[in-house]
C-alpha positions in Angstrom: -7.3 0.4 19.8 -6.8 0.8 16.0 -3.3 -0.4 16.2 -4.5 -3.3 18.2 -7.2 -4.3 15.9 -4.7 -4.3 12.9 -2.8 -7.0 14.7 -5.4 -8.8 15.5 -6.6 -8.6 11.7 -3.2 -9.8 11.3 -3.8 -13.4 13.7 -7.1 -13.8 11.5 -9.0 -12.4 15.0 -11.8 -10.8 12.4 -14.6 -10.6 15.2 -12.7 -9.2 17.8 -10.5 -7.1 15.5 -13.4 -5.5 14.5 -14.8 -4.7 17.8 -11.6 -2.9 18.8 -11.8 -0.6 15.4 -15.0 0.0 15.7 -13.9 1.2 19.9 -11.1 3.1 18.4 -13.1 4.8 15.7 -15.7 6.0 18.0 -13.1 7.6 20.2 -11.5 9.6 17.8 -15.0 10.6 16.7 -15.6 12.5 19.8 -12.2 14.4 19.2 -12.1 15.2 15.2 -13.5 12.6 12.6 -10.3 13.1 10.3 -8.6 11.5 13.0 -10.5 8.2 12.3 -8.9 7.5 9.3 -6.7 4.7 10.3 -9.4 3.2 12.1 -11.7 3.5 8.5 -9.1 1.7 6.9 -8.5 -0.9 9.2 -12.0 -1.7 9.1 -11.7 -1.9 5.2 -9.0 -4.3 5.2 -11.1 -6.3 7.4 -14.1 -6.6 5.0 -11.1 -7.5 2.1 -9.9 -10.1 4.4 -13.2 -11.6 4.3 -13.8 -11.3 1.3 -16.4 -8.1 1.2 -14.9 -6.8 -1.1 -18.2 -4.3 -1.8 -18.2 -3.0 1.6 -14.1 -2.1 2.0 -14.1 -0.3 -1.4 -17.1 1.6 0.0 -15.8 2.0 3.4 -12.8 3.8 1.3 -14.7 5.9 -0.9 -16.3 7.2 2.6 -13.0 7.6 4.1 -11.6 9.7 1.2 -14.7 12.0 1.4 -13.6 12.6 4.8 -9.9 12.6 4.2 -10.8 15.1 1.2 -12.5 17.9 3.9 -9.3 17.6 5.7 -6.4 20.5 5.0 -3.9 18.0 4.4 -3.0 16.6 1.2 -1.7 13.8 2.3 -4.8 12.3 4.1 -5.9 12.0 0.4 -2.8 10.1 -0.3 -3.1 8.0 2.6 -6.2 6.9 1.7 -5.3 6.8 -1.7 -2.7 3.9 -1.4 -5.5 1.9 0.6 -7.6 2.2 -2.5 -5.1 1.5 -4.8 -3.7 -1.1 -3.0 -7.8 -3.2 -2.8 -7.6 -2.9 -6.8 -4.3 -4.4 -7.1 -5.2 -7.1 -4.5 -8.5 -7.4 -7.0 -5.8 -7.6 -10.1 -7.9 -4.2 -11.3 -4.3 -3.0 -12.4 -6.0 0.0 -14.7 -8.2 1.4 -11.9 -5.2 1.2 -9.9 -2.9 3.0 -12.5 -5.3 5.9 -12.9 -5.7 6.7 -9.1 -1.7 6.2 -9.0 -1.6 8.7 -11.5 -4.6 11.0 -10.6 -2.5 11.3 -6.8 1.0 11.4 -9.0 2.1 9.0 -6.4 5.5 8.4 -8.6 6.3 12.0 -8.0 4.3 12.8 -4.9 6.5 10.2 -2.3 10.0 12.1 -2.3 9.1 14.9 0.6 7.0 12.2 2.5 7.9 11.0 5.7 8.8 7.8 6.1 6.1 5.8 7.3 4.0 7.1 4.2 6.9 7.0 1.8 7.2 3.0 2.6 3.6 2.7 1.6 3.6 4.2 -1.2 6.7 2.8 -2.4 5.0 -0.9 -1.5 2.2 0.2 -3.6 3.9 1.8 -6.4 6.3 -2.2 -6.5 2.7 -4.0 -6.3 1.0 -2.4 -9.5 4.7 -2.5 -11.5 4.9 -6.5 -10.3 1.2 -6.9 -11.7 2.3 -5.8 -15.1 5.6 -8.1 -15.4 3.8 -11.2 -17.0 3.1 -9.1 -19.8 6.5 -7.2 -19.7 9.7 -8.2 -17.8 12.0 -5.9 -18.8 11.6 -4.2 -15.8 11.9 -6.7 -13.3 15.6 -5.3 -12.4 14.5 -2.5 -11.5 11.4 -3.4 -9.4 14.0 -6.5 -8.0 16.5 -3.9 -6.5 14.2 -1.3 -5.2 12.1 -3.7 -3.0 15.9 -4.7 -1.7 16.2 -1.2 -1.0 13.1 -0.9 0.3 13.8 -4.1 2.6 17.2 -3.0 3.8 15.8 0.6 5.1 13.1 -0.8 6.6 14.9 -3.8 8.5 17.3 -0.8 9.3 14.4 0.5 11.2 13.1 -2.6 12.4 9.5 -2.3 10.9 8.6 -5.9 10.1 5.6 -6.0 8.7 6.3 -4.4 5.9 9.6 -6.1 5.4 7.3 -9.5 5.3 5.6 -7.4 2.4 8.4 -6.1 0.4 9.7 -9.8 0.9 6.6 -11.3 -0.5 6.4 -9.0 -3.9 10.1 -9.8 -4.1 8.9 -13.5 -4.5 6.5 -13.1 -7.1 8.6 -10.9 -9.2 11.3 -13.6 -9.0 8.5 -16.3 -9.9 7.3 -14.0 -12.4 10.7 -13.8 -14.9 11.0 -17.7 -13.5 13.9 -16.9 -10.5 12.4 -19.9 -8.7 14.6 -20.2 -6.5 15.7 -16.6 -5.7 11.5 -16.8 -5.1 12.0 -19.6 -2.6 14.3 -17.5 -0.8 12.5 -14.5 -0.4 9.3 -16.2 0.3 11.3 -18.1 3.1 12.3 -15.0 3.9 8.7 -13.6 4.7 7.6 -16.3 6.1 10.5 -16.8 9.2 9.6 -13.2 9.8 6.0 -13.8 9.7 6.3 -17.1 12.1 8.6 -15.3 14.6 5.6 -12.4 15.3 2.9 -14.5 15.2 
């Protein structure tokens, strides 16, 4: 039901996205509430899609107080990159920064596996893109680990965030003015976006 809802969220569905959360949510209530994690955080990306932004950073700050009773570490890392990832979308690049570093995502992603490690590498690209305007030196860098990033995850066929990586690739070309290297990535994204609906 979660999984459903996020590609619905995905087609702009909002109304019955969020019906199909809220379903999938209340079923893994009944078996452990740590298991509704994913269904939390779709329900925050919804309110960020629509602009609530109030309600998804609060529907996160819930989620981590449940991800926090949890044994795991890395439901708190999970979470984590959600919240990070709602600042950087808000361009709060210092709030992101210090829950980057408070989580030590830069050294925390090597033993992940590598759904998670994808995240947090997408998050990790996102906050260093946000800082380029005001220092490109590393653009390099960010420019050959999102191909990285890109080729291991096409290698895997995971599209979505392929479409993601693709899209930060076109505004860190844009950014040190590769306009045209931009073009192509955002072309890029977008074929891939077109072809799954």
């Amino acid at each position: 039901f979660v999984s459903y809802s996020d590609l619905l969220r995905e087609q702009n569905r909002f109304d019955e996205s969020i019906r199909y959360a809220e379903q999938g949510i209340a079923y893994c209530q009944i078996w452990q509430p740590v298991a509704s994690l994913d269904g939390q955080i779709a329900l925050a990306r919804l309110n960020a899609a629509q602009g609530h932004w109030n309600e998804a950073f609060a529907r996160l700050e819930r989620t981590m107080q449940i991800a926090e009773k949890s044994v795991s570490v890395l439901d708190d890392t999970f979470v984590a990159i959600h919240l990070i990832r709602l600042y950087l979308l808000q361009r709060n690049v210092p709030k992101a920064e210090h829950l980057i570093k408070i989580y030590d995502l830069e050294n925390a992603s090597a033993g992940m596996y590598f759904h998670l490690w994808e995240m947090t590498q997408l998050v990790l690209l996102r906050a260093k893109i946000a800082t380029l305007p005001t220092d490109p030196e590393p653009a390099p860098g960010i420019l050959g680990s999102l191909s990285t990033l890109i080729a291991e995850s096409e290698r895997r066929e995971r599209v979505t965030p392929v479409i993601e990586a693709s899209i930060l690739k076109a505004y860190a070309h844009h950014t040190i003015a590769e306009h045209a290297y931009a073009v192509e990535s955002l072309t890029h994204a977008l074929t891939l976006g077109a072809q799954s609906g």
